[in-house]
N, C-alpha and C positions, 0 to 999 in steps of 0.2 A: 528832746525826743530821741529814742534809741534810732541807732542806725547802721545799717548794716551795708558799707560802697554808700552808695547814692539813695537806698533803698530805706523806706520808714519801715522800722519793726509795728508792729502793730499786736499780736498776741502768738505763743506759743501752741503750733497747733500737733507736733510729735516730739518725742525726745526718742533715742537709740542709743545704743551702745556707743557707735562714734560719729554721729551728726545729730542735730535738730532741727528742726521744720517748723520756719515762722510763717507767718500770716505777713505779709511786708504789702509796701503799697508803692509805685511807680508815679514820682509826678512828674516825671517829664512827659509818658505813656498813657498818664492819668488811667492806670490798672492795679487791682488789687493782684499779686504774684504770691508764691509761693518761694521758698528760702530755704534751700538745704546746706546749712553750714557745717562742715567737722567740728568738733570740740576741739577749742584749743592744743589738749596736750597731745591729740594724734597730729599736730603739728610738727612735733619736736622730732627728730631723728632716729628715728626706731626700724628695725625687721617689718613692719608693717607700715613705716610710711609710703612706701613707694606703690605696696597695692591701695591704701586708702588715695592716692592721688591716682592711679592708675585708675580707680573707680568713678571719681567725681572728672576726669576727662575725658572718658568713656561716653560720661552722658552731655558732658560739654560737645563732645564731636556731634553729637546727633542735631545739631542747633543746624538748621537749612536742610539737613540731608532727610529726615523723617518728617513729612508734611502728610498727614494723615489726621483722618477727624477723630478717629479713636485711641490717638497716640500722643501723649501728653508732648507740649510744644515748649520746647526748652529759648530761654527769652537771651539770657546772661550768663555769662560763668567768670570767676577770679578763682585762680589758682597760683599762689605763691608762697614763700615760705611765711611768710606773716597771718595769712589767710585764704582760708580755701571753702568756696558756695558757689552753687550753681542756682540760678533762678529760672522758673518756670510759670508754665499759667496755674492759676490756682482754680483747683477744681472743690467744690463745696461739698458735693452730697457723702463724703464716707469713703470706706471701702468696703471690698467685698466681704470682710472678716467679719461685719453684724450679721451675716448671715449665715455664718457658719456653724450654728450651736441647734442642738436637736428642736427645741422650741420657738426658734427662729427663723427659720426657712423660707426662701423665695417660693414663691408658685411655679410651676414646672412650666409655663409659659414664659413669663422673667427670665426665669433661668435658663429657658434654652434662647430667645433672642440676646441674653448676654453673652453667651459663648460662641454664639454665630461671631457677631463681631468683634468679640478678643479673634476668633481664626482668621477672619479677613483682617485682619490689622496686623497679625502676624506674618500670615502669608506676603501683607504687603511689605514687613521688615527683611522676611525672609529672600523678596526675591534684590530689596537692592543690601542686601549681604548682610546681614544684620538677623544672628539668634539671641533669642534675649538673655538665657543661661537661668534664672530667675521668678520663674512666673508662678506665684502666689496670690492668695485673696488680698494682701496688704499690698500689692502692687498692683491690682485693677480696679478704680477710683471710680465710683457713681456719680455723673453731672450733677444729680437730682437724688434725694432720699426716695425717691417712689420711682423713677424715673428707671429708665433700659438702656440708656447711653451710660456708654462707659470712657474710660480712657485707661491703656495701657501705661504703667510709668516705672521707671527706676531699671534703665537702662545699663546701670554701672556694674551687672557684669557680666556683659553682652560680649557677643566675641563678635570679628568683625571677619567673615569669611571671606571676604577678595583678599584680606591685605594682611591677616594674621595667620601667622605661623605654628606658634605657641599657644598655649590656652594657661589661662591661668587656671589654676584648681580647686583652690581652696574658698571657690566663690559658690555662693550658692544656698538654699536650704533646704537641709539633707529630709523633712518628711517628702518634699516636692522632687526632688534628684528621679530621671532614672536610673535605669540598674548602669546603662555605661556612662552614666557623669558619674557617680559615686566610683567605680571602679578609673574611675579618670583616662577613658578612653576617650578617641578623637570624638568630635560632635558635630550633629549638623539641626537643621528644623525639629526632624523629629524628637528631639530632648524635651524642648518644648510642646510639642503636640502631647509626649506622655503628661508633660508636668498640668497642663491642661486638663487631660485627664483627672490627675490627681484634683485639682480644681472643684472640677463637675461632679466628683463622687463625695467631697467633701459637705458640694453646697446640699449633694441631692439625701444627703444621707447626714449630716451634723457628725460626721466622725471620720477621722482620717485613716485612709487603705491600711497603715500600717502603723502600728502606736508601739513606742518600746520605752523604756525608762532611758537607756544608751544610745548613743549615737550609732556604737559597734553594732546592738540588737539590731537597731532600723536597719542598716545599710544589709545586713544577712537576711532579714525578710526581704526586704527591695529588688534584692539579685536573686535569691532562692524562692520563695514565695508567690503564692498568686490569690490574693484579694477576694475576698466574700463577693458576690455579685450586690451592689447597691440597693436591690431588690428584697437579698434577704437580710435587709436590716428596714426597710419602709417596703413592705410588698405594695402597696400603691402606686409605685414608682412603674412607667410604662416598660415592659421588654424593648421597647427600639432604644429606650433613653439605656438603661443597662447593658445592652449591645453595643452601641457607641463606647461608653465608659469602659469597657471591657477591650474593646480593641483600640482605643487611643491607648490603654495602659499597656497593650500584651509588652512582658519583656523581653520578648523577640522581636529585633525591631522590625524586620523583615512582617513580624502581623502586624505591626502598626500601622496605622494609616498611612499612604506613605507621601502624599499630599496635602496639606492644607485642604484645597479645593475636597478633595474626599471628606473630607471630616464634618468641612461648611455644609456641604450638601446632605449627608444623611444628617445633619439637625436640624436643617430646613425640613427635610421631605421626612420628618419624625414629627414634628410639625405640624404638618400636614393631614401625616395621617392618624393622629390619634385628634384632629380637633384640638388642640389644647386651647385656642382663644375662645372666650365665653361670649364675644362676641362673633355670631356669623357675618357678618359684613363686612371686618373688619379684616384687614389685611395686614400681620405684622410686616414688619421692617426687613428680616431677612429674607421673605417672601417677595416682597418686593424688590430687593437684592437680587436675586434670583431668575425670577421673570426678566428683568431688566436686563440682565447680562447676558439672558439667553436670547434675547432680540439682535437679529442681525442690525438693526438700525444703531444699537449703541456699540459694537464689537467691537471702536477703535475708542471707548473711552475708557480711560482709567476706571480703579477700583474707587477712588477718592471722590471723579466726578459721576463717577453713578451714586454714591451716598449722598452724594452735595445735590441730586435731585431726586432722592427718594425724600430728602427733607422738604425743597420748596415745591413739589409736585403735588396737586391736587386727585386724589385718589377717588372714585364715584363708581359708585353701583346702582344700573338702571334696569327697570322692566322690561319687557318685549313691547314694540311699537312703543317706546319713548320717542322724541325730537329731542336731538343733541344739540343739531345747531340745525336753523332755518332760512332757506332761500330769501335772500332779502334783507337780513338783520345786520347788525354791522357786530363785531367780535375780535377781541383782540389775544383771543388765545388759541389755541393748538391741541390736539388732541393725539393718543393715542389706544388702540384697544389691546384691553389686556387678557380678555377674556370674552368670548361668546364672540358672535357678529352681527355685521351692520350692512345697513345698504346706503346705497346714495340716491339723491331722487334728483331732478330737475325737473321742474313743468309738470310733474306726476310721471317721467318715465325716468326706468331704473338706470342709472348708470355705471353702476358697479356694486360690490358687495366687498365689505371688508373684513379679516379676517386677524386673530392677535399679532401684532407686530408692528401694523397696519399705520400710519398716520393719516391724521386727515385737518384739515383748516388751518395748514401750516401759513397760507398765505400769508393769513391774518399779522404775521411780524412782521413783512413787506408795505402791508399797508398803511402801519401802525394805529390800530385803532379807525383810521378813517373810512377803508372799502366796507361793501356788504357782500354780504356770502351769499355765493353766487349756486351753489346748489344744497338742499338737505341732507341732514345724516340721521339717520332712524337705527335703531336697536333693532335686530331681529329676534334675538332670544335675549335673556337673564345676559347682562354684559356690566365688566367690569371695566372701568376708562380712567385713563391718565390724564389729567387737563395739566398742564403747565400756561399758563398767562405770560403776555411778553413782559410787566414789569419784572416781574420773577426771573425771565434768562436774561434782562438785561444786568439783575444784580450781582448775575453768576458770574465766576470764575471766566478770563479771557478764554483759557484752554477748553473751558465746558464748551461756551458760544460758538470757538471753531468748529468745533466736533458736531454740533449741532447744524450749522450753517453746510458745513462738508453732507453731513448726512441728507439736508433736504436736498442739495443740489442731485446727487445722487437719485433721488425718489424722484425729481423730478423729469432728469434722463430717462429715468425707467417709464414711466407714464408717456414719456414724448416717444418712446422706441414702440410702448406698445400702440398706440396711437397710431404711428407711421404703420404698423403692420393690420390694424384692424383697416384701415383704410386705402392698404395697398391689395386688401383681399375681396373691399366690395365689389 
């Protein structure tokens, strides 16, 4: 059997210019991985070997440092003058490049929950120093062929902003460049935020901002030029989504977005308001992103552990005068409201009324399964709820559960302060 290190080859899944990407398999890990090796003769000592290896330890470095769910996770790397791969997780469904041809197009729902979390995954590269230099449809990998998870990959020609001084230049691909990577000026996030850009007009429209036979022609439309709106090339395409596209691209950086977090948010809240999901009930992913982060309850959790419970979280939409949970019953899960409000009842008199943000039945981890709920929760209007169950946070992340455990204590204070005041006023 072929073998690459320790690693069984198994099938050829890309070739390039100067690496291939196998399909390999890990038995000590018992995981199928991914295998980007150089071609032998970019081994040999050439003007160019020093950036093809400057490239493949690029993405070797990122091995512990970039722990995000949308960020492809680098497992191994060998770099030596005999041989040079890096292995990673292997992700199945494609890339983003099936989708970039006029008769091929994402739904404009797909497409903007994919771009939500390419920006939060970048934002997340971006704040521990890490611009990717890079970012194309062949370098954003679908979990799933139907699927909206994505994973950002191919790091190798990322610049690493705490610690680098220099840039290299001749990394890149010049339809994706903005106007100051091609001019080879200094860079920071925003290179990325345009090339993103470049992305989303690509998928929303099956043709790229700027098409030239030359390299020279592209780079002078790039810097001098400014782009058809997306719209008039598919007028179905909404105004919020071509407004977006429009100023991720402006090549004035100063109109570009000049945060991530900006950019996330008008394609959530584009979203939002054009309806894009066909279903009404249904809550995407960035949406939930969102709400979550705006809750004072989550504000000390990472970006990675609010994903990691928009996955195992139970999302539910109930009528007015529903029972959520009932005096008496025993429950081992937790709730919060994300929308509308609730009341609390004991014995039939009200006890309070809760409002989005709000938790309620946290006990129920304390008790694990055994107590009963000691008073009712009723919907008062059309209300949206989070249930999270204790198997589900016990499976989480240690850092998630402190965060969690931090927060009830918290909730709890607060209820006991207000408590001591309602009854230091009878």
């Amino acid at each position: 059997m072929e073998r690459i290190g320790k690693y069984e080859v198994r099938r050829l899944l890309g070739a390039g210019a100067t690496s291939n990407v196998y399909l390999g398999y890990d038995p000590f890990a018992q995981r199928e991985v991914a295998i980007k090796q150089l071609h032998p003769e970019m081994l040999r000592v050439t003007d160019h070997t020093t950036l093809y290896h400057h490239m493949l330890l690029n993405e070797a470095s990122l091995a512990g440092k970039l722990q995000h769910p949308h960020i492809i996770q680098i497992h191994d790397a060998v770099i030596d003058e005999r041989d040079a791969y890096v292995v990673m997780e292997y992700v199945p469904g494609g890339t983003l490049e099936a989708f970039t041809q006029p008769d091929h197009l994402l739904p404009s729902e797909r497409l903007v929950e994919i771009i939500f979390k390419c920006t939060r995954a970048l934002d997340y590269a971006y704040l521990h120093g890490v611009t990717h230099r890079d970012i194309k449809p062949a370098n954003i990998l679908l979990v799933s062929p139907e699927g909206q998870d994505i994973k950002i990959s191919d790091f190798g020609a990322a610049i690493f902003t705490a610690t680098e001084t220099t840039q290299l230049t001749t990394l890149g691909s010049p339809a994706y460049m903005s106007p100051e990577q091609v001019r080879e000026q200094p860079l920071d996030h925003r290179t990325d935020i345009y090339s993103l850009g470049v992305v989303m007009y690509q998928l929303l429209t099956g043709r790229l901002p700027f098409e030239s036979s030359s390299n020279v022609g592209l780079i002078y439309q790039i810097v001098h030029e400014t782009p058809p709106p997306p719209s008039s090339i598919r007028p179905e395409i909404p105004p919020e989504l071509d407004a977006i596209v429009c100023k991720a691209m402006s090549r004035d950086v100063a109109g570009r977005y000049a945060t991530w977090l900006e950019f996330s948010h008008d394609l959530a809240q584009a979203y939002r308001n054009r309806g894009l999901t066909t279903a009404p009930h249904e809550m995407p992913d960035s949406e939930k992103f969102e709400r979550l982060r705006a809750f004072r309850f989550f504000r000390e959790f990472t970006d990675v552990e609010i994903w990691e419970i928009v996955r195992f979280a139970e999302w539910r939409q109930f009528p007015p005068d529903s029972v959520v949970m009932k005096e008496g019953e025993p429950g081992n899960y937790f709730c919060f409201v994300v929308e509308g409000a609730m009341r609390i009842v004991k014995k039939g008199h009200l006890l309070n009324t809760l409002s989005p943000g709000d938790c309620f039945g946290e006990m129920a981890l304390f008790a694990a399964g055994r107590g009963a709920r000691t008073a009712s929760v009723e919907t008062i209007s059309e209300t949206r709820i989070l249930t999270i169950r204790a198997p589900a946070l016990l499976r989480a992340t240690s850092l998630c559960q402190m965060h969690f455990y931090k927060g009830f204590l918290e909730v709890l204070a607060s209820r006991l302060s207000l408590a001591n005041s309602r009854i230091a006023n009878v």
